[in-house]
BAKOL-253381 format. One line per 8 residues: number of its first residue (from 1); their letters; for each residue x, y, z of N, C-alpha, C, CB. Coordinates in steps of 0.1 Angstrom, whole numbers, plus 5000, padded with zeros to 4 digits. Glycine has a CB too. Example, Ala and Ser with C-alpha at 12.3 -4.5 7.8 and 13.67 -1.06 7.14 Angstrom:
1> as> 5132 4943 5078 5123 4955 5078 5132 4967 5078 5113 4955 5090  5128 4978 5071 5137 4989 5071 5129 5000 5079 5141 4994 5057
This chain:
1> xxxxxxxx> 8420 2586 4847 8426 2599 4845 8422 2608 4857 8421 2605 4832  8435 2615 4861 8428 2625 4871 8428 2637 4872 8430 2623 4883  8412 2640 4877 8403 2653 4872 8403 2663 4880 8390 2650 4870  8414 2664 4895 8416 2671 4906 8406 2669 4909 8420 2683 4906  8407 2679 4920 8401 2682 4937 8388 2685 4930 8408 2697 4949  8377 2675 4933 8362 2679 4932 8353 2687 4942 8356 2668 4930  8360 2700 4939 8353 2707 4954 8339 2709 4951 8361 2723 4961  8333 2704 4940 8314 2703 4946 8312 2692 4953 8300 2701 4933
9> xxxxxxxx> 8315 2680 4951 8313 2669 4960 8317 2673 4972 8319 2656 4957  8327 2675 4972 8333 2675 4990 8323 2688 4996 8356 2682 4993  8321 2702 4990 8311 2709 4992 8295 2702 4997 8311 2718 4980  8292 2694 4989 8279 2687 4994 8278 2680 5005 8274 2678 4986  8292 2672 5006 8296 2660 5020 8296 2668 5030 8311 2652 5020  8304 2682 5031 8304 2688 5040 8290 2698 5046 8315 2695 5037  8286 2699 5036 8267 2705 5038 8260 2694 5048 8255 2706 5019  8259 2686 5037 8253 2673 5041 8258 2671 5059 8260 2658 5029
17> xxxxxxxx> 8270 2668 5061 8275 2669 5072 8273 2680 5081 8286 2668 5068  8270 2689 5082 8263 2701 5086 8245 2695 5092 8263 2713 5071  8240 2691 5078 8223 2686 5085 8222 2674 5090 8210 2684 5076  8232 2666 5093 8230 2658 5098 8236 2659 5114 8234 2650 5089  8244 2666 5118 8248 2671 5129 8238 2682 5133 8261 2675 5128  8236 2690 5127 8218 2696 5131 8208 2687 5141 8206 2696 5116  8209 2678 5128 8197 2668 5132 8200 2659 5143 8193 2657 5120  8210 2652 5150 8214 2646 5156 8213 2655 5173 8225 2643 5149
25> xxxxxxxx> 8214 2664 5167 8216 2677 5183 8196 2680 5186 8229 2703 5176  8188 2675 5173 8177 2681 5178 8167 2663 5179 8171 2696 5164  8178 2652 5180 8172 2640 5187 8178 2641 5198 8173 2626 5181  8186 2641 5202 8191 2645 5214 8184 2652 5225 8200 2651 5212  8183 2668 5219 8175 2676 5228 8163 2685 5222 8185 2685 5235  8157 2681 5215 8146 2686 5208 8153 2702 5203 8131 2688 5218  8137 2707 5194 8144 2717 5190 8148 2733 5198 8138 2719 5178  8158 2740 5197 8155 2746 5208 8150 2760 5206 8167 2746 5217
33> xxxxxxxx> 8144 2768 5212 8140 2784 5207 8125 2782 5198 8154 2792 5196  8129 2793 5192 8121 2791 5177 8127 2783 5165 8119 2804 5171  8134 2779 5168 8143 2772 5155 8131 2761 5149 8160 2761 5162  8129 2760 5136 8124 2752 5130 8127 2745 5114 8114 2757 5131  8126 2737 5107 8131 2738 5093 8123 2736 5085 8139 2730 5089  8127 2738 5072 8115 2737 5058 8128 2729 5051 8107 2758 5048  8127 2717 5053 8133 2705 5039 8126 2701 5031 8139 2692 5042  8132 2705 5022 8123 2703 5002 8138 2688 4999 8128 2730 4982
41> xxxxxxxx> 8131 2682 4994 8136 2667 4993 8133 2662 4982 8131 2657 5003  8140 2654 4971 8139 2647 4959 8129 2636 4962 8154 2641 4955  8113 2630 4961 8110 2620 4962 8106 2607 4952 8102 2624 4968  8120 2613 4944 8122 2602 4932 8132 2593 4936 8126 2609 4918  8144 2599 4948 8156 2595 4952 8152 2580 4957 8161 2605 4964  8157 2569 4954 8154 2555 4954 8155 2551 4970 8166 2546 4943  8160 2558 4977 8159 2555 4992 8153 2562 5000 8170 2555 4997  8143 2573 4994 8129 2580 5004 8123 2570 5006 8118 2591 4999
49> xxxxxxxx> 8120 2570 5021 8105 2559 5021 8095 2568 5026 8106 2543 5033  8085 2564 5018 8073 2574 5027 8058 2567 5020 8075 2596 5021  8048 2571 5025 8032 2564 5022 8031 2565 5008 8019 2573 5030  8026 2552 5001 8024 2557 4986 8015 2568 4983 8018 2546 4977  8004 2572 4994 7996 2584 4990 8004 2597 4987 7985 2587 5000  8015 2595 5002 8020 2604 4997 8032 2609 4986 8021 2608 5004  8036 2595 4982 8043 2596 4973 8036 2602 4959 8047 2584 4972  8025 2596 4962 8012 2596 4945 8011 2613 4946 7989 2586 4947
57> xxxxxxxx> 8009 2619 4957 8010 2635 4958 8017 2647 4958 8006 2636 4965  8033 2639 4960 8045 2647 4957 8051 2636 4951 8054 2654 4970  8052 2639 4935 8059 2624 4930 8067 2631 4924 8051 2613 4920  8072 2645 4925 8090 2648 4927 8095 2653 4938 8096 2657 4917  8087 2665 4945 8094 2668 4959 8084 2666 4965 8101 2683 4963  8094 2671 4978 8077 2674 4987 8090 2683 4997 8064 2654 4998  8085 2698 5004 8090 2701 5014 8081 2700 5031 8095 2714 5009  8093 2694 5037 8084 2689 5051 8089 2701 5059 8089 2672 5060
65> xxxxxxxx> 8085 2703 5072 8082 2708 5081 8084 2703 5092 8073 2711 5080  8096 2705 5100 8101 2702 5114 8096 2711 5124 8117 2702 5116  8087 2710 5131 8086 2722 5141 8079 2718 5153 8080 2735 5134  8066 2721 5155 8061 2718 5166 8060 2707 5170 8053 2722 5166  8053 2698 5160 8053 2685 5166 8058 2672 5154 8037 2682 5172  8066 2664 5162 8073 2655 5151 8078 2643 5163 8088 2664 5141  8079 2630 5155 8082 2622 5169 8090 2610 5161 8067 2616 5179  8097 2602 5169 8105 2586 5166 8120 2593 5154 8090 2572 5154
73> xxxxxxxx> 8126 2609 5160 8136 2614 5150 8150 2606 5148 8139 2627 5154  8156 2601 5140 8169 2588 5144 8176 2594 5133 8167 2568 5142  8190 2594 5137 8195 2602 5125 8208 2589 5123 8201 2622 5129  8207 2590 5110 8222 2579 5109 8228 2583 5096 8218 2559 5108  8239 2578 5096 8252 2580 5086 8244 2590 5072 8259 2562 5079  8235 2579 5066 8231 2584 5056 8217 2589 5050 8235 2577 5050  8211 2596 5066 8198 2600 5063 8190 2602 5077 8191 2590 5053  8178 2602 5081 8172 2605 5094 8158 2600 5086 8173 2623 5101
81> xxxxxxxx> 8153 2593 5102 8135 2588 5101 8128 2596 5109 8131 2571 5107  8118 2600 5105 8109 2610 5113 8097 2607 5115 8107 2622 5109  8088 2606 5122 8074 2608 5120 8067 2620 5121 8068 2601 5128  8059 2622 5110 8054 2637 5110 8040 2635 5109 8059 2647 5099  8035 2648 5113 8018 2650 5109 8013 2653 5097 8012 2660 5116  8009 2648 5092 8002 2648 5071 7986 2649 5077 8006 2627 5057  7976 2664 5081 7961 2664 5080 7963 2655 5087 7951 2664 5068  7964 2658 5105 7962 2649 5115 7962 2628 5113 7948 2655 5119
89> xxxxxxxx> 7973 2631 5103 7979 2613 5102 7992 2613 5103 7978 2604 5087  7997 2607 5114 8008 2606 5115 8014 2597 5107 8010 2606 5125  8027 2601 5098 8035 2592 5090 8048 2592 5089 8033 2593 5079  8053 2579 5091 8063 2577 5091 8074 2582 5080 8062 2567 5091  8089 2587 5079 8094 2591 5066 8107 2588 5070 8092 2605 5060  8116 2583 5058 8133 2583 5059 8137 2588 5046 8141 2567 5063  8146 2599 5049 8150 2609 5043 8163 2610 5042 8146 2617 5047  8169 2605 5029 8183 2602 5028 8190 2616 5032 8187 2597 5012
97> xxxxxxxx> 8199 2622 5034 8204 2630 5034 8209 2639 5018 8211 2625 5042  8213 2627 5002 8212 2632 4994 8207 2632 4985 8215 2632 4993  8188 2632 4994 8182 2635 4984 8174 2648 4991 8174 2623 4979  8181 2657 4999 8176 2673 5003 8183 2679 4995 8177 2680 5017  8178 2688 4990 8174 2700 4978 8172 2714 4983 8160 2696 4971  8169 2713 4998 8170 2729 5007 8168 2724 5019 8158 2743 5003  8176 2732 5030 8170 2730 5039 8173 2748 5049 8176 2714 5045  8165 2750 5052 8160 2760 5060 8158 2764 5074 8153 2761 5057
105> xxxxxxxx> 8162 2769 5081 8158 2776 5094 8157 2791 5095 8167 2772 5105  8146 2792 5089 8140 2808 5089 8142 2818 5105 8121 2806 5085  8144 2810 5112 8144 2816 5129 8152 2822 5130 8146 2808 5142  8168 2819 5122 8176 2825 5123 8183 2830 5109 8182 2818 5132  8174 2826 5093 8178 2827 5086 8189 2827 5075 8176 2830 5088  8189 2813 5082 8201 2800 5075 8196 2797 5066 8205 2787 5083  8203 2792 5052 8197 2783 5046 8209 2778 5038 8185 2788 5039  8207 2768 5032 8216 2753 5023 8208 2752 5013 8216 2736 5031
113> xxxxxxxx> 8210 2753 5000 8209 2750 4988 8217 2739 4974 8209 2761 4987  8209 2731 4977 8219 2719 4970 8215 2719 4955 8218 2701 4977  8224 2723 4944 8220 2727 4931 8229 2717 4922 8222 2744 4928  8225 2711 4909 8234 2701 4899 8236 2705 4883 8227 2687 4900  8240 2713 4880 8238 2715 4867 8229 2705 4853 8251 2715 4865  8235 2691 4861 8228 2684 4854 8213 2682 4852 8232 2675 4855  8207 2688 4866 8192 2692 4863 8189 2701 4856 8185 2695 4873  8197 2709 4852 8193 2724 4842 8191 2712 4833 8207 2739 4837
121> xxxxxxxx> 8206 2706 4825 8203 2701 4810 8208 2686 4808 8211 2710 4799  8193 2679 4811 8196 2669 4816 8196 2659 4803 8187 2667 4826  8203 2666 4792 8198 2659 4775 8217 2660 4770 8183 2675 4761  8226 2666 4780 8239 2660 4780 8239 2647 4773 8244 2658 4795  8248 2649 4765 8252 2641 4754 8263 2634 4755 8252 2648 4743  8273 2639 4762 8288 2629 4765 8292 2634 4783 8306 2636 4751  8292 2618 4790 8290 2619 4800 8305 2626 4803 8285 2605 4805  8314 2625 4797 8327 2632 4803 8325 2647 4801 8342 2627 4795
129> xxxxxxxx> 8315 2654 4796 8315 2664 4801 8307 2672 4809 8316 2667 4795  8301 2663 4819 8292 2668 4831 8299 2673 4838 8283 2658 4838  8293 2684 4848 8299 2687 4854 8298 2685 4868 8300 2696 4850  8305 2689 4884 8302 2685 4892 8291 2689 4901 8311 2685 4896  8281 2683 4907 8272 2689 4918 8277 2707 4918 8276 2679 4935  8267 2716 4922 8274 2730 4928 8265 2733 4939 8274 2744 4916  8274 2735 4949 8268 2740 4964 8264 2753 4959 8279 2742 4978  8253 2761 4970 8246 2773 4970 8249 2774 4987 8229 2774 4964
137> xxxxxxxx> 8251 2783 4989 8249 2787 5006 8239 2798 5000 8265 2795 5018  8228 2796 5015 8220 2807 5011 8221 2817 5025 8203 2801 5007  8223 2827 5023 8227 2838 5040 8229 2847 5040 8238 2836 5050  8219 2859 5043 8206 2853 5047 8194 2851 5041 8202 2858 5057  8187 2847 5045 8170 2836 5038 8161 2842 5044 8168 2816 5042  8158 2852 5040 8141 2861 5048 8128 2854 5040 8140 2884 5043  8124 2841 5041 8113 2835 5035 8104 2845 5035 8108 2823 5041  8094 2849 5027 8099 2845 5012 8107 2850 5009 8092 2847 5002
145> xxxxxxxx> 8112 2860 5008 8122 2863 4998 8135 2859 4999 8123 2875 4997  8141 2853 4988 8155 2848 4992 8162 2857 4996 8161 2842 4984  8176 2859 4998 8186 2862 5002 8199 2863 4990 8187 2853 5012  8210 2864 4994 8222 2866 4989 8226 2853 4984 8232 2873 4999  8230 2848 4973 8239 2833 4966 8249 2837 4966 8237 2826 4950  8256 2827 4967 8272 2829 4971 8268 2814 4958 8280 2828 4994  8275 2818 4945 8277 2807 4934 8292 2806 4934 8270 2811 4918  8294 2792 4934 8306 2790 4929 8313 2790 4912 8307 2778 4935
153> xxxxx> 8303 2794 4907 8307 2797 4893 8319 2803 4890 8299 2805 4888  8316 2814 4902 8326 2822 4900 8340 2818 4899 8325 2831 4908  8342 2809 4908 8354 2801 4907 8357 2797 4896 8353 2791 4915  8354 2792 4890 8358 2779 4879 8363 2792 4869 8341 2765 4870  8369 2778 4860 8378 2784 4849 8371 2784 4839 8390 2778 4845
């Protein structure tokens, strides 16, 4: 049956598509200015890889920290590998692309917010009535304090 134009998915593809062209411009040429990010990531998502300690220590998110120093960055179709500093250990990580949950550049006070209804109520009872992923743009993002949502709620019928 068809359920039209799922503009939350295509909204995520096209986010998603956004950090991953980020990311690709900052293996290329490092990062430039002050630009830095704060990515908060699902580390339940079946395709994070990362150290079991640190899995055992963020065993639902964990937000990382792109900035000063980071090394071996590879960005591909469906995610980017990094090595970062964890208390002077460097560790390896691959980070699907949908399993980020925010991603941030406070320098210039950007931010991406990836939100699912189904995490509100995850006790949904008939799967035909879930509803689709919902993008957040966040702009602008004065950490701490958030900024302006732009919800697509408003849209819907």
């Amino acid at each position: 049956m068809d359920r039209g134009i799922d503009y939350g998915n295509l909204m995520h593809s096209a986010m998603r598509g956004l950090i991953r062209e980020v990311m690709d411009q900052i293996a290329a040429n490092g990062l430039p200015g002050a630009h830095h990010f704060f990515i908060t990531l699902n580390t339940r998502h079946p395709d994070v890889q990362m150290a079991d300690w640190l899995r055992e220590r963020y065993p639902d998110e964990i937000t990382i920290v792109v900035q000063h120093w980071f090394e071996n960055l590879e960005v591909g179709d469906d995610g980017f590998a990094i090595t970062l500093n964890f208390g002077n250990q460097p560790e390896p990580l691959f980070v699907p692309f949908d399993a980020i949950s925010t991603f941030v550049d406070p320098s210039v006070e950007f931010g991406l917010k990836f939100e699912s209804h189904l995490d509100e109520d995850e006790d949904a009872d008939d799967a035909d009535d879930e509803e689709a992923p919902m993008a957040h743009v966040e702009e602008p993002i004065d950490p701490p304090k958030a900024g302006e949502v732009v919800s697509l709620d408003q849209f819907r019928k």
